[in-house]
C-alpha positions in Angstrom: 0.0 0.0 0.0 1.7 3.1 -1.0 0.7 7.1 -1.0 0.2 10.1 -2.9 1.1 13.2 -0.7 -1.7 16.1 -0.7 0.1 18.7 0.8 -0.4 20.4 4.3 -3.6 21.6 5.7 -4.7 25.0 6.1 -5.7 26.4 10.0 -8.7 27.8 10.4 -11.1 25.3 8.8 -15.1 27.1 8.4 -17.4 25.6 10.7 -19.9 23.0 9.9 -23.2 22.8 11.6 -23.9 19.9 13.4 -27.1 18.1 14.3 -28.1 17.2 18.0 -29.1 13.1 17.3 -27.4 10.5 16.0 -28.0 8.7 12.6 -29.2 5.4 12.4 -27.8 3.2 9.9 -31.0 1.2 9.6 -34.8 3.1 9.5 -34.9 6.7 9.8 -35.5 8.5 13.1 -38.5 10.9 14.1 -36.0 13.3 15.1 -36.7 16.8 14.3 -33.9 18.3 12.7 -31.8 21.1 14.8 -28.8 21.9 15.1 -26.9 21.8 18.2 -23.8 23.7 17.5 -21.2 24.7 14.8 -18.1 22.0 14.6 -14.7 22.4 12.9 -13.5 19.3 11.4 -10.1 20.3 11.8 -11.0 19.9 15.4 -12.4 16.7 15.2 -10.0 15.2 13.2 -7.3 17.2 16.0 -5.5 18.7 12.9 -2.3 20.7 14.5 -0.7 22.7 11.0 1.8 22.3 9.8 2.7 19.3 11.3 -0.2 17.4 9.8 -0.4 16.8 6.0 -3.0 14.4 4.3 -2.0 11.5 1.8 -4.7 9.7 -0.5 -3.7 6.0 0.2 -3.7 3.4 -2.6 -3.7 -0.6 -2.1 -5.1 -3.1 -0.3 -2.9 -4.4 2.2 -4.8 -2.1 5.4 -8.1 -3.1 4.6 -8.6 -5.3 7.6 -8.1 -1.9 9.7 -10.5 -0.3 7.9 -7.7 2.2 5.4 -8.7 1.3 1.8 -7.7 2.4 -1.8 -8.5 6.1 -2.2 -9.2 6.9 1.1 -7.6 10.8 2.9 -5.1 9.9 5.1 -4.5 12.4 8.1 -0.7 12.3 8.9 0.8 13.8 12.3 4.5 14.4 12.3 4.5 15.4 16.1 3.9 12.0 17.2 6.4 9.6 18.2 6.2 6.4 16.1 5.9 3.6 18.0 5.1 -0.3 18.5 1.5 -0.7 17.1 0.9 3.0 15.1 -0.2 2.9 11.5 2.5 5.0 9.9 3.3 6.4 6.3 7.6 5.7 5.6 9.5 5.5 3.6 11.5 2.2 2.5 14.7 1.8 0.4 12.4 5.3 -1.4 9.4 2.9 -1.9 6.4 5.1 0.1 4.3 2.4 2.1 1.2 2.5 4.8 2.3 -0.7 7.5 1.2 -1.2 11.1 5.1 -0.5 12.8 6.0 -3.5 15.0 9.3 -2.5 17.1 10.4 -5.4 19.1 13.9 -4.8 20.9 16.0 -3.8 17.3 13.8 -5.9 15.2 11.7 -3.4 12.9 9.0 -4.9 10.7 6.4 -3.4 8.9 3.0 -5.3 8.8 0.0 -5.1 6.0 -3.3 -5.7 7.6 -4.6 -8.1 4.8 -3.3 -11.5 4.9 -2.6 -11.4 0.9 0.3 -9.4 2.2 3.1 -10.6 3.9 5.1 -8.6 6.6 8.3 -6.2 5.7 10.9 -7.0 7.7 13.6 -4.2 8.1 17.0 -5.4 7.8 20.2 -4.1 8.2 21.1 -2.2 4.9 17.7 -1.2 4.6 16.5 2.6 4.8 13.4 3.2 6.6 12.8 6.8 7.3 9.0 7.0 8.9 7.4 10.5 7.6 4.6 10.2 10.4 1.8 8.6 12.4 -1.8 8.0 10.8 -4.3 9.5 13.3 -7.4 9.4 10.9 -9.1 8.5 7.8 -11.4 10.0 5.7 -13.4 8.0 3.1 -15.8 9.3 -0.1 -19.0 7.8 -0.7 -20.1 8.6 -3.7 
């Protein structure tokens, strides 16, 4: 699974209303329509520019965490990466999105799709890790 980089994101994101009930996913609710209040989504997503870029990811090998071909990638640079995050490297300059397992010095990058097998980093290899995947943001239409 590799990456397309979409550039930073600007501060200040507009406001989006947002309604006071929840959405079923089955039969529609009697709800009347309000709104509660005005959300950013830079907020919600906890966007920090300009440490936080988006990537559009392509590939199958994160499906079975729910990251699938064409979907926004949110991208935090601030964070540590560690044992477990979802991060967006690069290796020997091949861009990839793996689940990074750190186990004493052994690095290896995991798909999350069993078609896939695991990376493992080895001595000679060059990983450079450009940040940790917070979110995901996926069309419907």
């Amino acid at each position: 699974m590799s990456f397309t980089i979409l550039g930073p994101i600007a501060e200040a994101g507009a406001k989006l209303p947002m309604c006071s009930f929840q959405v079923p996913a089955g039969f529609p609710s009697p709800a009347a329509d309000h709104i509660e209040q005005h959300i950013s989504l830079d907020e919600v997503l906890n966007i920090r520019a300009p440490h936080v870029y988006l990537v559009a990811i392509t590939g199958e090998s994160m499906q079975g965490i729910g990251i699938f071909e064409g979907d926004l990638a949110v991208v935090d640079r601030a964070i540590e990466p560690a044992h477990g995050h979802v991060v967006v490297a690069l290796l020997n300059n091949e861009p990839v999105c793996k689940r990074l397992s750190k186990r004493g010095r052994e690095v290896v990058l995991l798909s999350e799709n069993p078609k896939y097998p695991a990376r493992y980093v080895l001595e000679g290899d060059e990983l450079s890790i450009w940040g940790v995947i917070t979110s995901t943001v996926r069309s419907h239409v």
